[in-house]
VEXDODREN-585882 format. One record per atom (N, C-alpha, C): atom name; x, y, z. Coordinates in nm, 2 decimals, padded with zeros to 4 digits, m for minus. Example, Ala and Ser with C-alpha at 12.3 -4.5 7.8 and 13.67 -1.06 7.14 Angstrom:
2
N, 01.32, m00.57, 00.78
CA, 01.23, m00.45, 00.78
C, 01.32, m00.33, 00.78
N, 01.28, m00.22, 00.71
CA, 01.37, m00.11, 00.71
C, 01.29, 00.00, 00.79
//
This chain:
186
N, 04.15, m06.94, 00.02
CA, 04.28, m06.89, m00.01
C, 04.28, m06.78, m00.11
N, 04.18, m06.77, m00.21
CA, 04.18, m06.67, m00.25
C, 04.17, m06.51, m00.19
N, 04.24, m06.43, m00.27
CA, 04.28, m06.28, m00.20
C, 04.41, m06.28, m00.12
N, 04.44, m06.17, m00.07
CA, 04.56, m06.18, m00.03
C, 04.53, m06.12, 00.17
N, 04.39, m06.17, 00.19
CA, 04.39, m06.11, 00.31
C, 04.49, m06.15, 00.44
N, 04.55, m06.02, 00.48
CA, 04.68, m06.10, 00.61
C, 04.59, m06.03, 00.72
N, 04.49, m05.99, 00.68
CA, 04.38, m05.95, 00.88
C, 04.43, m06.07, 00.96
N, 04.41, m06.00, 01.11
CA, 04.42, m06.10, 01.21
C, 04.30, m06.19, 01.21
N, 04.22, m06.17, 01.13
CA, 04.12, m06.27, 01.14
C, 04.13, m06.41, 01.05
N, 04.20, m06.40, 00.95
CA, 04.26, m06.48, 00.84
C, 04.32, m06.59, 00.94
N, 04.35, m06.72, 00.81
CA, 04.44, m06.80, 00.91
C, 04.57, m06.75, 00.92
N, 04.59, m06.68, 00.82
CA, 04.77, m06.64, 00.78
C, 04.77, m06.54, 00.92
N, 04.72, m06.44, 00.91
CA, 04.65, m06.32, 01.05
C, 04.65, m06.36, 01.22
N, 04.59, m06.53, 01.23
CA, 04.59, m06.55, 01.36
C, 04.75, m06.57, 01.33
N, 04.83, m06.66, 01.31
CA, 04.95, m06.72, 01.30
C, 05.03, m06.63, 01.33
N, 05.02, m06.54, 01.26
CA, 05.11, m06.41, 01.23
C, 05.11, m06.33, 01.40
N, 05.00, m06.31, 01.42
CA, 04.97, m06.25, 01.57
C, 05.04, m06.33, 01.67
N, 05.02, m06.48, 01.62
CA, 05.02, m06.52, 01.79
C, 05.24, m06.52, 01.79
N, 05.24, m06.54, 01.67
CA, 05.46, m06.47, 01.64
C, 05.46, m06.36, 01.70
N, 05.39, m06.26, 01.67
CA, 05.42, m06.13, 01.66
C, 05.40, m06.09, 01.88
N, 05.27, m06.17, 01.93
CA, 05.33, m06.16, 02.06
C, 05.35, m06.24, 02.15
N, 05.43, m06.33, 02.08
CA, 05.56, m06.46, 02.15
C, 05.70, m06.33, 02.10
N, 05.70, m06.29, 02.02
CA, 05.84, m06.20, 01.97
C, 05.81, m06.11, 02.09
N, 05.73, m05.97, 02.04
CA, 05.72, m05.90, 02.18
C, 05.74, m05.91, 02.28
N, 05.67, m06.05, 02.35
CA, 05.71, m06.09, 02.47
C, 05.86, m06.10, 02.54
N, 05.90, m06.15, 02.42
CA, 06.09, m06.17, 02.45
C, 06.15, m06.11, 02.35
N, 06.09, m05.99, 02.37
CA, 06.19, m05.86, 02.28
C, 06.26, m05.89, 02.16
N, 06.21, m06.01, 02.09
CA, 06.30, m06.05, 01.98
C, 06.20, m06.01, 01.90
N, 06.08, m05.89, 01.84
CA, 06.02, m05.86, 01.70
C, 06.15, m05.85, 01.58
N, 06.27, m05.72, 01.61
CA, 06.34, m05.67, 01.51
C, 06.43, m05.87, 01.47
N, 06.45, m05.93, 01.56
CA, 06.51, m06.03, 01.52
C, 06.41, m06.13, 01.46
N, 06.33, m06.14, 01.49
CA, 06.19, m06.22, 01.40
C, 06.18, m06.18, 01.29
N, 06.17, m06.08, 01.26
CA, 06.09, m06.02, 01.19
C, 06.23, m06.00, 01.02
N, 06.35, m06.00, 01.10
CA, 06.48, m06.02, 01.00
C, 06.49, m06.20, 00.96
N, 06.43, m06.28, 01.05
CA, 06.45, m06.38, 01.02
C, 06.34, m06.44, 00.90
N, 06.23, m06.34, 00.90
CA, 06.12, m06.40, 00.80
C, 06.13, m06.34, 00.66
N, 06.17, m06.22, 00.70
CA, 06.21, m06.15, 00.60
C, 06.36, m06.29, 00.48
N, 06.42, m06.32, 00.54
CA, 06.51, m06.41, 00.49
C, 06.45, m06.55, 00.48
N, 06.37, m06.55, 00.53
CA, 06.24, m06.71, 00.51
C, 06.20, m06.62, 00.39
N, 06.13, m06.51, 00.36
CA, 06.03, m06.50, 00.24
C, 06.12, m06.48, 00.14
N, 06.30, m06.41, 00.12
CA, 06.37, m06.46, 00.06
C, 06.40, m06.57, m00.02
N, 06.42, m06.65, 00.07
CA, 06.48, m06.83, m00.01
C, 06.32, m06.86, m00.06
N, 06.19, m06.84, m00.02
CA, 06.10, m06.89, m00.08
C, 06.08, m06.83, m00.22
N, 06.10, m06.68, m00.22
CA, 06.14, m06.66, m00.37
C, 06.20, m06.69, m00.44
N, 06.31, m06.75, m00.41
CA, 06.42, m06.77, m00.49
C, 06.46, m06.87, m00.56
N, 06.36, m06.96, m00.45
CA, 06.36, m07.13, m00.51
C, 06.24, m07.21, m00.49
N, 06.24, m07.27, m00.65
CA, 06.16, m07.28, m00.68
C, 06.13, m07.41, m00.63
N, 06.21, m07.51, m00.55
CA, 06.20, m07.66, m00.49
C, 06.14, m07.58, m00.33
N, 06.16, m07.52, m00.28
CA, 06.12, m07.43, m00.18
C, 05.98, m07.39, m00.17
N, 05.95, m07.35, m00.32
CA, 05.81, m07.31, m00.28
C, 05.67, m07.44, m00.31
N, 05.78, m07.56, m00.38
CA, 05.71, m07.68, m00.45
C, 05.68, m07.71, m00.28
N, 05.79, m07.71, m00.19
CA, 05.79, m07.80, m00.08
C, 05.68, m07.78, m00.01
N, 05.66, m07.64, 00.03
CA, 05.57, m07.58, 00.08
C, 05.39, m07.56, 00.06
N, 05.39, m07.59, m00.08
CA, 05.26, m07.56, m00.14
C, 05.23, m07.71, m00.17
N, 05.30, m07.78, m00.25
CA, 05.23, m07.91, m00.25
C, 05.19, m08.02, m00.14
N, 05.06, m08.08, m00.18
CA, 04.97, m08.16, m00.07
C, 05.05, m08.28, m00.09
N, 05.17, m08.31, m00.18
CA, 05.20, m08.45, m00.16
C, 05.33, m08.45, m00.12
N, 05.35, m08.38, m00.03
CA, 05.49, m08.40, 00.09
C, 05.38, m08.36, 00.18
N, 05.46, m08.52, 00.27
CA, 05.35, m08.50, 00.39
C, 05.43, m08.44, 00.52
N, 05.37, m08.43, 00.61
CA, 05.40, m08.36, 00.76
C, 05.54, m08.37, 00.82
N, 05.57, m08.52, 00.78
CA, 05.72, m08.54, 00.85
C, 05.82, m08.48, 00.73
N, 05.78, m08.50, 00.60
CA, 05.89, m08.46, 00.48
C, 05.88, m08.31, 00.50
N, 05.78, m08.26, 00.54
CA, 05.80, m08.11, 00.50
C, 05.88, m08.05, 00.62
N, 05.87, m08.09, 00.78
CA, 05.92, m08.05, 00.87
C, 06.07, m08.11, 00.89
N, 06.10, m08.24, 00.81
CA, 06.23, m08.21, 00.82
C, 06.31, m08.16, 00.74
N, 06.29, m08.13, 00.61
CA, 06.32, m08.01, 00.53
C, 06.30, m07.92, 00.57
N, 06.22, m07.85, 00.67
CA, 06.24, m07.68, 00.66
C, 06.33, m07.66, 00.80
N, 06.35, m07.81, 00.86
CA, 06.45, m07.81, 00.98
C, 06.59, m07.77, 00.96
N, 06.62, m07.84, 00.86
CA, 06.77, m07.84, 00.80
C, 06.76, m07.67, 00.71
N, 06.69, m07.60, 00.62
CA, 06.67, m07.48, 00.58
C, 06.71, m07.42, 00.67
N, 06.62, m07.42, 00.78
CA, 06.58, m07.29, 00.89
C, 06.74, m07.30, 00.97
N, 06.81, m07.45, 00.99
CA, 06.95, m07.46, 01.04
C, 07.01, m07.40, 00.95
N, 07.05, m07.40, 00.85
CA, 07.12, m07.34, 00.74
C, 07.10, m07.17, 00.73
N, 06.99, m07.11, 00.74
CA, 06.99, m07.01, 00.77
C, 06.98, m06.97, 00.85
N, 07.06, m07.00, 00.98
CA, 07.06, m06.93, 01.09
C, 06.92, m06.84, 01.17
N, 06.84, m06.90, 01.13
CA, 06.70, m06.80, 01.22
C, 06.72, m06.87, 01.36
N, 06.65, m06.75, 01.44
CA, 06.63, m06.77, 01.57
C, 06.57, m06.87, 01.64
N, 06.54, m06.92, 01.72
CA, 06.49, m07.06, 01.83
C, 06.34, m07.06, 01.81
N, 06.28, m06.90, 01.84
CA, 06.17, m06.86, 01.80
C, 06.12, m06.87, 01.67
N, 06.17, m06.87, 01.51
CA, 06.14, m06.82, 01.43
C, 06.11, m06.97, 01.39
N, 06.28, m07.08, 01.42
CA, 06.23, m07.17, 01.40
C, 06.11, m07.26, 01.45
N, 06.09, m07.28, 01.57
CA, 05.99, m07.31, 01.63
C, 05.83, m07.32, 01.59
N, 05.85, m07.16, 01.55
CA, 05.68, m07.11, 01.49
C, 05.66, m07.17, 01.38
N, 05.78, m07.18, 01.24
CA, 05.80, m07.25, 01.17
C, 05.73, m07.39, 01.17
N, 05.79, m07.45, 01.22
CA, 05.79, m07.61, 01.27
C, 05.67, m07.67, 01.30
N, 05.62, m07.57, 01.40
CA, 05.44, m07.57, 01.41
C, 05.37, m07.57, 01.34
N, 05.39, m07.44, 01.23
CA, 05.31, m07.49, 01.14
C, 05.32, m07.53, 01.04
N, 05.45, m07.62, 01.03
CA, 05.47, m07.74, 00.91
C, 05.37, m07.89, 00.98
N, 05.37, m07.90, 01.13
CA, 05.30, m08.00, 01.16
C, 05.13, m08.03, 01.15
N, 05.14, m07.85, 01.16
CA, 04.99, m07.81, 01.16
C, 04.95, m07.82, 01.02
N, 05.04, m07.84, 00.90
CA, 05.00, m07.90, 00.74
C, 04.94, m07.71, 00.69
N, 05.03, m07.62, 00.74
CA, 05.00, m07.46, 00.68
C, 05.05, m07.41, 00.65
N, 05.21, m07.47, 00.64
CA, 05.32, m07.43, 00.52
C, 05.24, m07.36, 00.40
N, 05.19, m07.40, 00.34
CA, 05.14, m07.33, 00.21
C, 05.07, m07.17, 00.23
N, 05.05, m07.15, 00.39
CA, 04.99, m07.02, 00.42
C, 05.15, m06.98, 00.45
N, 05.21, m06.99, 00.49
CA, 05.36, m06.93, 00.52
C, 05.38, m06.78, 00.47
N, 05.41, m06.73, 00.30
CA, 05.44, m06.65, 00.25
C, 05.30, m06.53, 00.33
N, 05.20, m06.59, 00.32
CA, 05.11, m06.49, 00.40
C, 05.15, m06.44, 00.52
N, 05.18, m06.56, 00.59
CA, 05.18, m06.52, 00.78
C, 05.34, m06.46, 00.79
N, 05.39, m06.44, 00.65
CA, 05.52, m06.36, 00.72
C, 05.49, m06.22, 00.64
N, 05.40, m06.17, 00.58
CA, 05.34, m06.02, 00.47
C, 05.27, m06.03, 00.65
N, 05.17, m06.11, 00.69
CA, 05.11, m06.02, 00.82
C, 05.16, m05.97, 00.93
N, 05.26, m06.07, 00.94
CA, 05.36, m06.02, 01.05
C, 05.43, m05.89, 01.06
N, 05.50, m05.92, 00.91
CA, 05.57, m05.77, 00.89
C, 05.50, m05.64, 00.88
N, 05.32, m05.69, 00.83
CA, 05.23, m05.57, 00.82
C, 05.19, m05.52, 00.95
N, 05.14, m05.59, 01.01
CA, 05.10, m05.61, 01.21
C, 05.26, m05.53, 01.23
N, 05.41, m05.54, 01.22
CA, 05.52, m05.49, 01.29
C, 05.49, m05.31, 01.24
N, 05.48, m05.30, 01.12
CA, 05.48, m05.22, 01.05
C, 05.37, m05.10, 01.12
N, 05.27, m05.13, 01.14
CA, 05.13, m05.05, 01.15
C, 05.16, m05.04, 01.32
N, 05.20, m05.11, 01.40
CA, 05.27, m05.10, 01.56
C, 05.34, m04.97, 01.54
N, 05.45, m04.97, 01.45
CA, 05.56, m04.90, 01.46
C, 05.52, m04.75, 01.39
N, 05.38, m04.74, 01.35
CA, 05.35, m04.61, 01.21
C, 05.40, m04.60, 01.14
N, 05.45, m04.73, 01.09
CA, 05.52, m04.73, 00.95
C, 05.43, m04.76, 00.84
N, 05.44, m04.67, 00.71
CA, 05.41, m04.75, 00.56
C, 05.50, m04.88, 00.51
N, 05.41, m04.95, 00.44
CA, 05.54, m05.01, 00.36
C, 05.51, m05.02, 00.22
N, 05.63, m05.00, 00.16
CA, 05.60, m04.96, 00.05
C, 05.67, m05.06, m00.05
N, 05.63, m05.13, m00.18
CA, 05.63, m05.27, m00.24
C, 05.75, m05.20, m00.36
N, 05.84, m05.17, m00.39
CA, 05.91, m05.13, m00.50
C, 05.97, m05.24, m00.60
N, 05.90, m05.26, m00.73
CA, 05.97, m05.35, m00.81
C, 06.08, m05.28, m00.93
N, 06.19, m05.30, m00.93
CA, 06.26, m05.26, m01.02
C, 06.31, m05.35, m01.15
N, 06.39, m05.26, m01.22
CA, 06.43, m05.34, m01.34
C, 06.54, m05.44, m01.30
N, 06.62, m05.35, m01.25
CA, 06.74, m05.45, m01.17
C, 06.80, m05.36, m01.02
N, 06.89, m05.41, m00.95
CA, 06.87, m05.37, m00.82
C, 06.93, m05.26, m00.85
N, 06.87, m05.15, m00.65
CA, 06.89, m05.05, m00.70
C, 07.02, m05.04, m00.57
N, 07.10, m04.95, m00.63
CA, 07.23, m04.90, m00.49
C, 07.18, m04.82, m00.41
N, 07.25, m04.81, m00.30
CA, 07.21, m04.76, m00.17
C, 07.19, m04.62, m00.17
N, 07.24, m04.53, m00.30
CA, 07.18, m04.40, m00.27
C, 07.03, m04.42, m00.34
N, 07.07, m04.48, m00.48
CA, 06.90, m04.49, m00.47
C, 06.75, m04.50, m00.43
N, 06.82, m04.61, m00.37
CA, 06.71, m04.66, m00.24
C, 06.68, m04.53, m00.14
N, 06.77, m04.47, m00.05
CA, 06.75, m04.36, 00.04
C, 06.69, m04.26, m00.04
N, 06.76, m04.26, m00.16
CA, 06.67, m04.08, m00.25
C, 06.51, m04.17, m00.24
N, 06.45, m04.26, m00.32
CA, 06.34, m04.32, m00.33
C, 06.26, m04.33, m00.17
N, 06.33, m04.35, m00.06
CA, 06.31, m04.37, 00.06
C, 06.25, m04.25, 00.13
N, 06.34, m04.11, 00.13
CA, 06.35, m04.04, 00.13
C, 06.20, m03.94, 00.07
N, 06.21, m03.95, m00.06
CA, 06.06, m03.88, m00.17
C, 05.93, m03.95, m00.10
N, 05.95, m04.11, m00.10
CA, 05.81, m04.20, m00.06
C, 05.77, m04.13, 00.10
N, 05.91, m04.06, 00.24
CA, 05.86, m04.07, 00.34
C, 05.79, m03.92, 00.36
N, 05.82, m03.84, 00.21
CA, 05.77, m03.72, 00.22
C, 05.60, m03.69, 00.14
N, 05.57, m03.79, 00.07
CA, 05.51, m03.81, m00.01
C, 05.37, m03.87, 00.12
N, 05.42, m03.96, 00.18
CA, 05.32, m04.02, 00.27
C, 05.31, m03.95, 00.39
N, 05.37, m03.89, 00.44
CA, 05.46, m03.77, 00.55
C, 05.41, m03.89, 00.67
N, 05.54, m03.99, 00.68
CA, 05.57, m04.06, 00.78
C, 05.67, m04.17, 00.72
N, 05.68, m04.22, 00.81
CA, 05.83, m04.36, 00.81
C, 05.76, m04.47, 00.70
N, 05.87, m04.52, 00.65
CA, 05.83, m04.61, 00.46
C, 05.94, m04.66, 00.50
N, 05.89, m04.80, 00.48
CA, 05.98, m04.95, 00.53
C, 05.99, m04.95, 00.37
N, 06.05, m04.99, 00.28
CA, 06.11, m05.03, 00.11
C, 06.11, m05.19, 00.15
N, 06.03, m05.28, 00.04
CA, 06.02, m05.37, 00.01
C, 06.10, m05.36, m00.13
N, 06.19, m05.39, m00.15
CA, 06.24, m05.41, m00.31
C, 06.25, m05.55, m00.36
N, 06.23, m05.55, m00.48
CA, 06.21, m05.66, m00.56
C, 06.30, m05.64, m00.67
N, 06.35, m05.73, m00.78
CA, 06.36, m05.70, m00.88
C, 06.28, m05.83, m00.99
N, 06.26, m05.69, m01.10
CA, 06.18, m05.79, m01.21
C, 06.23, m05.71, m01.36
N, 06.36, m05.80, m01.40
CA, 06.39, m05.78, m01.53
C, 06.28, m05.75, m01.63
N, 06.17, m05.80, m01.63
CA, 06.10, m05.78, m01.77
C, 06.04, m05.61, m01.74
N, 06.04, m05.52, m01.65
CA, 06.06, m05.42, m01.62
C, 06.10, m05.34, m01.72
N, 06.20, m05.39, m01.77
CA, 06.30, m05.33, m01.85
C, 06.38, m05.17, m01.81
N, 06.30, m05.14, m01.73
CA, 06.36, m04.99, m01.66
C, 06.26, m04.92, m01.59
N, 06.30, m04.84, m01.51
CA, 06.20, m04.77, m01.41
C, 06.11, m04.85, m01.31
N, 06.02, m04.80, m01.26
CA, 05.98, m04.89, m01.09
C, 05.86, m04.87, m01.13
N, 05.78, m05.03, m01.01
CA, 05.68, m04.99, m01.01
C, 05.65, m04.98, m00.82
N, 05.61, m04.89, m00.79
CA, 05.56, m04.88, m00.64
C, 05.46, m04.88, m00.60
N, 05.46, m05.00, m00.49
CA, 05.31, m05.00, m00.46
C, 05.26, m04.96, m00.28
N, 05.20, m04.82, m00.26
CA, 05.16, m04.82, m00.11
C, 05.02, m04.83, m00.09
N, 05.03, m04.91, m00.02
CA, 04.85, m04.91, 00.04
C, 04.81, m05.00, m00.08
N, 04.69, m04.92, m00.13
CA, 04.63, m04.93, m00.24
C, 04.64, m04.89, m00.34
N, 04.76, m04.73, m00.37
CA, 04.83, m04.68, m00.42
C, 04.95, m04.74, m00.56
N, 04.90, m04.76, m00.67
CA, 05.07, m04.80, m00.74
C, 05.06, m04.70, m00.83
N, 05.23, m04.66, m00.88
CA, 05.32, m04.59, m00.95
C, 05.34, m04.67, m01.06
N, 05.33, m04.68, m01.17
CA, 05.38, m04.74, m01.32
C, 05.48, m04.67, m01.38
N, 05.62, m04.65, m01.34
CA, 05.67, m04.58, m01.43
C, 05.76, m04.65, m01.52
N, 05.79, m04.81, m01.49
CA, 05.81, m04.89, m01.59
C, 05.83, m04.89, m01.73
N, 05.91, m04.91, m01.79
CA, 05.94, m04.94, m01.94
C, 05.83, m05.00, m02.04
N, 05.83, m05.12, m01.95
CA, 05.72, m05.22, m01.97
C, 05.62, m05.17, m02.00
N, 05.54, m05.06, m01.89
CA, 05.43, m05.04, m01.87
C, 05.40, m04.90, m02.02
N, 05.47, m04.84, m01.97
CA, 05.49, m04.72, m02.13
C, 05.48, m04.79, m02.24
N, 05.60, m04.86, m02.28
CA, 05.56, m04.96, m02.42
C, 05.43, m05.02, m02.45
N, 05.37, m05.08, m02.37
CA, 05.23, m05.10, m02.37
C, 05.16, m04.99, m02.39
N, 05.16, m04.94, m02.31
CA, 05.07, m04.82, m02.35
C, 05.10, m04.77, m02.47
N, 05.20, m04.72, m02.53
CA, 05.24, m04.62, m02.69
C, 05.15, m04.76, m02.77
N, 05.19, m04.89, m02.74
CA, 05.12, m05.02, m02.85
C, 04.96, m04.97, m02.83
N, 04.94, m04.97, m02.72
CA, 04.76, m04.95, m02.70
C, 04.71, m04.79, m02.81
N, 04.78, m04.72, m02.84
CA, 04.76, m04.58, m02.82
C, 04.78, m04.62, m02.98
N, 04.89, m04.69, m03.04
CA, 04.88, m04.70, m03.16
C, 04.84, m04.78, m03.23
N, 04.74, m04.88, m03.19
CA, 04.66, m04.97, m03.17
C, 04.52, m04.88, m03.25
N, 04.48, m04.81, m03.17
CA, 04.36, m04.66, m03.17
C, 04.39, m04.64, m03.29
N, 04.53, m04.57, m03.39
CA, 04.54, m04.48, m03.48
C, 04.51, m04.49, m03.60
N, 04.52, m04.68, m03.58
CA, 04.55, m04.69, m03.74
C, 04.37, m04.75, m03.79
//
């Protein structure tokens, strides 16, 4: 489990694949693929959500009927739930946040898209996003999916991450640095 690999060779990678052409198949990728996107949502967001998922001491039936009632509650598709469900039986919930970064990465690299990880201080409004959207698709000279985050301790400015690629322009990250720099002086 260590690394963050989502190859199709990975477990997160097979899983992710075999969604990605059951979606294809029945033309539902753009609706899958909205639906995980809002699965890897609530898994952020809550923290009994990600206990459910990762801990070995909810067993097979508790974890699948909890993510029954979730997945009802947020309206995902037949398919999204399904894939879901299988592999709460299959005891791989804890690979989940992976097999939905592969999925979206597999949709993404189909489609010649970048995707690009943007963490901010607090959220940003819709012109922002398009100016940022806009610079990143000229910058990479092709199509940039925006992953946005936010992370208060940021304090201001972004960090962006493509590929292998990150941007520090951060608050955070500057303050540190002037501490490092005057750290040296004295």
């Amino acid at each position: 489990m260590a690394g963050e690999d989502t190859s199709t060779g990975s477990l997160a990678g097979r899983y992710a694949l075999a969604l990605f052409e059951l979606a294809d198949e029945g033309q539902a990728l753009d609706r899958v693929a909205d639906d995980l996107k809002g699965v890897d949502r609530l898994l952020a967001e809550s923290e009994d959500l990600q206990r459910l998922v990762s801990s070995p001491l909810y067993g097979r039936e508790e974890q699948s009927k909890a993510m029954e009632v979730i997945l009802e509650r947020a309206g995902v598709s037949d398919l999204t739930r399904r894939f879901i469900l299988v592999v709460a039986q299959n005891r791989r919930l804890f690979a989940l946040p992976k097999m939905i970064r592969a999925f979206l990465a597999e949709l993404a690299r189909r489609r010649g898209e970048v995707r690009a990880e943007v963490t901010a201080a607090s959220l940003l409004n819709e012109a922002q996003e398009r100016a940022l959207l806009e610079t990143l698709s000229k910058s990479v000279g092709g199509k940039v999916q925006l992953e946005v985050k936010t992370d208060p301790s940021l304090l201001g400015g972004l960090v962006v991450k493509v590929g292998s690629r990150m941007i520090d322009t951060s608050l955070r990250n500057k303050l540190q640095r002037l501490q490092f720099a005057m750290k040296g002086v004295g």
